[in-house]
C-alpha positions in Angstrom: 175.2 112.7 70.8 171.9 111.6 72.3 171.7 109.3 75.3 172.0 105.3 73.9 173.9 106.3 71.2 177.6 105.5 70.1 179.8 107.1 67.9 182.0 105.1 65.4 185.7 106.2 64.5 184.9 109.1 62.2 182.4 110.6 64.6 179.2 109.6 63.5 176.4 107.6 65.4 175.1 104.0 64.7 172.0 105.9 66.4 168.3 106.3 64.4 165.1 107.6 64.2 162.0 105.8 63.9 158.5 105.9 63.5 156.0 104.4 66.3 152.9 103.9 65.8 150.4 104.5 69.0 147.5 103.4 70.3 144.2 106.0 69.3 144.8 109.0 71.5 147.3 107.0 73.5 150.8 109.5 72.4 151.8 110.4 75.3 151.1 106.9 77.8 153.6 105.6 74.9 156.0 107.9 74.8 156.1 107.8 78.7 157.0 104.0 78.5 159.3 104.4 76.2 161.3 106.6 77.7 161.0 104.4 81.0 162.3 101.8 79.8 165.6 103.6 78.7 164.7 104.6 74.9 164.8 108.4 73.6 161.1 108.9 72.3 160.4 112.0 71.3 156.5 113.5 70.6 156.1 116.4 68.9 153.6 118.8 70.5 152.0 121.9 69.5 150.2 124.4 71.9 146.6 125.4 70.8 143.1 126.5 72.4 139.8 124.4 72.7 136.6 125.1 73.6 135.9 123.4 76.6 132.8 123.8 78.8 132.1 127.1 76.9 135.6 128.4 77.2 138.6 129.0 75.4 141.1 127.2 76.8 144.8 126.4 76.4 146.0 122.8 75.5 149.0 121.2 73.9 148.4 118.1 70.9 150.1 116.0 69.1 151.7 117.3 65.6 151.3 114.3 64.5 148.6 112.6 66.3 148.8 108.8 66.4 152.4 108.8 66.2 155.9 109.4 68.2 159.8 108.9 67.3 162.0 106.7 69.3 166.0 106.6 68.2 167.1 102.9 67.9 170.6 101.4 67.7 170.1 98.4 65.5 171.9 95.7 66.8 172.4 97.1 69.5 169.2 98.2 71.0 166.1 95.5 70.2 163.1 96.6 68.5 160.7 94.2 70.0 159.9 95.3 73.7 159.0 98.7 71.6 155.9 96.4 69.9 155.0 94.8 73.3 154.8 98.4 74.8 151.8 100.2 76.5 150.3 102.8 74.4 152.1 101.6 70.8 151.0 100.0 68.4 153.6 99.1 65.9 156.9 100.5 64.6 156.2 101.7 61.1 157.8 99.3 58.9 158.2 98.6 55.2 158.4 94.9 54.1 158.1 93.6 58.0 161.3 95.9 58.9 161.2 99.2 60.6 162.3 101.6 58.4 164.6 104.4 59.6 163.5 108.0 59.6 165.8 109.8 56.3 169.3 111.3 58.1 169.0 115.3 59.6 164.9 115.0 59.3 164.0 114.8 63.3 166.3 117.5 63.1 164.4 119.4 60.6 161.2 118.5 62.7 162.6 119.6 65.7 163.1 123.2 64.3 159.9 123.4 62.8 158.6 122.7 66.2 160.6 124.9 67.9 159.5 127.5 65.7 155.5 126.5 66.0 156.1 126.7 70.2 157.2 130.3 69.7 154.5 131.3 67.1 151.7 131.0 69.3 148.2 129.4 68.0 145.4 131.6 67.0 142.0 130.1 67.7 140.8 131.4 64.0 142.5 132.7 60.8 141.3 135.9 59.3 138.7 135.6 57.4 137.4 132.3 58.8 133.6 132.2 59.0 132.4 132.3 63.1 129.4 132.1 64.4 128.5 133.9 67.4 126.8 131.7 70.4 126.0 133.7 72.7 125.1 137.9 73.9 122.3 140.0 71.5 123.9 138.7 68.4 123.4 135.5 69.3 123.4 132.7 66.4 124.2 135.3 64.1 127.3 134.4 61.4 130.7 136.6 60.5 133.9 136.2 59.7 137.0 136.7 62.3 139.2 139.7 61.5 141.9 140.2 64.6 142.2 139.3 68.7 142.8 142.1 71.0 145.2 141.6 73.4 141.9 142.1 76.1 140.5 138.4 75.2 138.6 140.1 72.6 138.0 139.3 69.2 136.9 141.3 66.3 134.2 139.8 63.7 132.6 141.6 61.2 129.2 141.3 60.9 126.8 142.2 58.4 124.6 144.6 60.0 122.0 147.5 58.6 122.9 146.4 54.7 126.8 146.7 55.4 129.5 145.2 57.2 130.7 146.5 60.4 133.4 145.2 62.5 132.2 144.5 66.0 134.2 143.5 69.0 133.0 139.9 71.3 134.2 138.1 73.9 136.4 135.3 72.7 134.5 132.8 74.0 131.3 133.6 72.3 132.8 132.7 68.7 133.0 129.5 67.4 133.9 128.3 64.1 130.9 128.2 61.7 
């Protein structure tokens, strides 16, 4: 049973999910508020890579960016410091009344995310077109094929009328 929540004679919880609505780029100032002020918000984060001063480099987003969950007793726990909180926006609400997430589905989301955390994030998909910024091949396009576990990458390129798969350092490709 998560933390707020009660459980009525058969076992069950008065205890839902709901959708908030945040601030632009402001996830994670909300969900910290929330959560400070004695809700359970939960933001679903996935781990990818950026390019960042001319680097790949490891980050972690929002899977749904713009919006959190936050479990809500109604009549019990009031929706309205929620609204008045740094970093939200609004509850997401149908006819002026926030409308509960479906029963089992932050569960569902929560194994879906579980499972993205352990996939890993590749910077490309094979066969995405790349262009190559920087070395002798400079400006030249491909298309990714594989990373090597040596922060290489893989891109065939079409060279002397065929194509050849050449090996770069990752943080010469970028998407085309």
């Amino acid at each position: 049973m998560s933390r707020g929540a009660t459980a009525l004679d058969d076992g069950t919880t008065t205890a839902r999910w709901y959708v908030v609505k945040t601030k632009v780029r402001a996830e994670q100032v909300a969900e910290e508020n929330l959560c400070r002020q004695g809700y359970e918000a939960w933001l679903p984060r996935v781990n990818c890579e950026r390019r960042r001063r001319g680097k790949w480099q490891p980050t972690s987003e929002p899977l749904f960016p713009g919006y959190l969950f936050v479990e809500l007793e109604p009549g019990v726990q009031n929706f309205s410091p929620i609204r008045s909180t740094r970093g939200v926006s609004n509850l997401v609400s149908f006819a002026r009344e926030p409308k509960a997430m479906p029963e089992g589905a932050v569960e569902a989301l929560r194994q879906l995310h579980d499972r993205l955390q352990k996939a890993g994030v590749e910077p490309f998909a094979k066969g995405q077109k790349v262009r190559l910024v920087d070395g002798p091949f400079r400006g030249w396009e491909g298309v990714y094929e594989a990373r090597r576990a040596d922060e290489r990458v893989i891109i065939m390129l079409q060279v002397l009328g065929k194509q050849q798969p050449l090996v770069f350092a990752r943080d010469d490709v970028i998407p085309a």
